[in-house]
N, C-alpha and C positions, 0 to 999 in steps of 0.2 A: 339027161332029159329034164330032171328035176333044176337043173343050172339054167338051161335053156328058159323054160317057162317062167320060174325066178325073175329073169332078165327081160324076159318081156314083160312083165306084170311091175319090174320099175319102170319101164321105159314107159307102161301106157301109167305110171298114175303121176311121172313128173311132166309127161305130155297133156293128162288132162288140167294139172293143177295151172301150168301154163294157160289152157284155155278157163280156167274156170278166172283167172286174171283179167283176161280179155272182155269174158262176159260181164263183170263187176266192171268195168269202163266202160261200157256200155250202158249196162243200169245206172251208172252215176251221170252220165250223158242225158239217159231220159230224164233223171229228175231235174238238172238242170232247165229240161226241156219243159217240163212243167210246169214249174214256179215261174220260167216266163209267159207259160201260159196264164197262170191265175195274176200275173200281176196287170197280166192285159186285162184279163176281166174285171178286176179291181177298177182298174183306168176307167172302161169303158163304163161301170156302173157310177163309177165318180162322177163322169163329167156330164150322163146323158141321164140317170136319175137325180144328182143334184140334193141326196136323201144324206142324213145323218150315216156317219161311220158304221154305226153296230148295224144298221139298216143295212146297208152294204156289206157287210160281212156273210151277215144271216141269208143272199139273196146268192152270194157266193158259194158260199158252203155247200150249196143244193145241188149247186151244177159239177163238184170236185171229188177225188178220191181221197180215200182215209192216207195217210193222216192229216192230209191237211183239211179235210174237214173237219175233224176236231179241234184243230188249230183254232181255223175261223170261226165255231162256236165258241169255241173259249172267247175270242176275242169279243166277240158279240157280248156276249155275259157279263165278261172282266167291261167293258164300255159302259153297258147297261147300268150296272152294279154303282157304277165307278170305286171301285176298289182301288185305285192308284191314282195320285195326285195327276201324273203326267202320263201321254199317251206313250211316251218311247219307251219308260219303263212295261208299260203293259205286253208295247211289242217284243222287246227286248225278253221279257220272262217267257213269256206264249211259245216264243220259238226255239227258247232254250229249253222248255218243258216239253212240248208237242213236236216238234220236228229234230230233236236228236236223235232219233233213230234213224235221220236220213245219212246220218255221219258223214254232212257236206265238212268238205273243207273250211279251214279257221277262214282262207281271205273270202270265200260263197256266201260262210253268215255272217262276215261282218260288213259284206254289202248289204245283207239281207237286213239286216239291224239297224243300218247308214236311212236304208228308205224310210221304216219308222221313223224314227227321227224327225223325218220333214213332212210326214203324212199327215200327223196330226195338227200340224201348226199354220200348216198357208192356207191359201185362198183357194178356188179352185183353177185357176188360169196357171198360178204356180204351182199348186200342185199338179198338175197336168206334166208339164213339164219338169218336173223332179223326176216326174215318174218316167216320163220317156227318156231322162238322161240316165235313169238309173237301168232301163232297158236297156239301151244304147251297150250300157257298159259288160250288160249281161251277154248281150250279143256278142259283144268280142270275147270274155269268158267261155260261152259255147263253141267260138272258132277257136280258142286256143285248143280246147278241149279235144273237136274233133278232129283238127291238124296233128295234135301229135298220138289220138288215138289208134290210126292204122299201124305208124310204126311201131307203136307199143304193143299192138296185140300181134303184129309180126315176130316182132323181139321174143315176146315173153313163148308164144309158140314154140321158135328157135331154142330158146332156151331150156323149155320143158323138155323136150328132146335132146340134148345135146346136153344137159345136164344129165339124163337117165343113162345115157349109153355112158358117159364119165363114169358115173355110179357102175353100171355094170364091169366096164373093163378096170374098174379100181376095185371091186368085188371077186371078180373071176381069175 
């Protein structure tokens, strides 16, 4: 009896750790989903207020979840302040400070970092366009992301399973 129950109680915690895989690709999904949301609203306040940067940060922030509402007051302050010669270093620190806990992927911020970069320095026609190229790019990141999503939380399901009963019958 005691073997029996044993054997189920691997089998359900390498079946959950399987899904709790699945659900973590999921949650990295939405955030992806979200920073493309705020960089639309960034775009949109760009080009339809026409307002200084920290201005737009601050008008952003109001509308967003933590953290990147922190983020964007930082950056509003780090602007305001000007505490940094150059605007990429500002971006560049902000997000290395404020959004590592999102624990995106190295190539995620170093798009994330790339847009910086050119935010600060064009006009607003080109910036416009950075910024929907820098979309664009984000958009096939979300596809790669969700194409190979399903079979991975199939896979890793499979494998929490099929890994516990291994365990069990290498145990029993």
């Amino acid at each position: 009896m005691q073997r029996f129950i044993g054997s189920l109680l691997i089998i359900g915690a390498t079946t959950g750790a399987g899904v709790a895989y699945g659900t973590e690709l999921q949650r990295y999904l939405e955030k992806l989903l979200y920073i493309r949301h705020i960089v639309y609203m960034l775009k949109g306040e760009i080009e339809y207020a026409n307002a200084p940067l920290g201005e737009i940060f601050a008008r952003v922030a109001v509308r967003v979840k933590e953290p990147f509402r922190s983020w964007l007051r930082a950056m509003e302050k780090q602007i305001e302040d000007r505490e940094e010669a150059e605007f990429a270093r500002i971006w560049n620190r902000s997000i290395d400070r404020y959004l590592k806990e999102l624990h995106l992927k190295s190539a995620h911020s170093i798009q994330l970092k790339e847009l910086g970069t050119f935010l600060g320095q064009l006009d607003g026609d080109t910036l416009g366009r950075t910024m929907q190229l820098y979309l664009n790019r984000l958009e096939l990141e979300i596809e790669k992301v969700r194409e190979g999503m399903a079979a991975k939380k199939r896979i890793s399901n499979c494998l929490g399973v099929m890994g516990g009963v291994f365990l069990v019958v290498i145990l029993l």
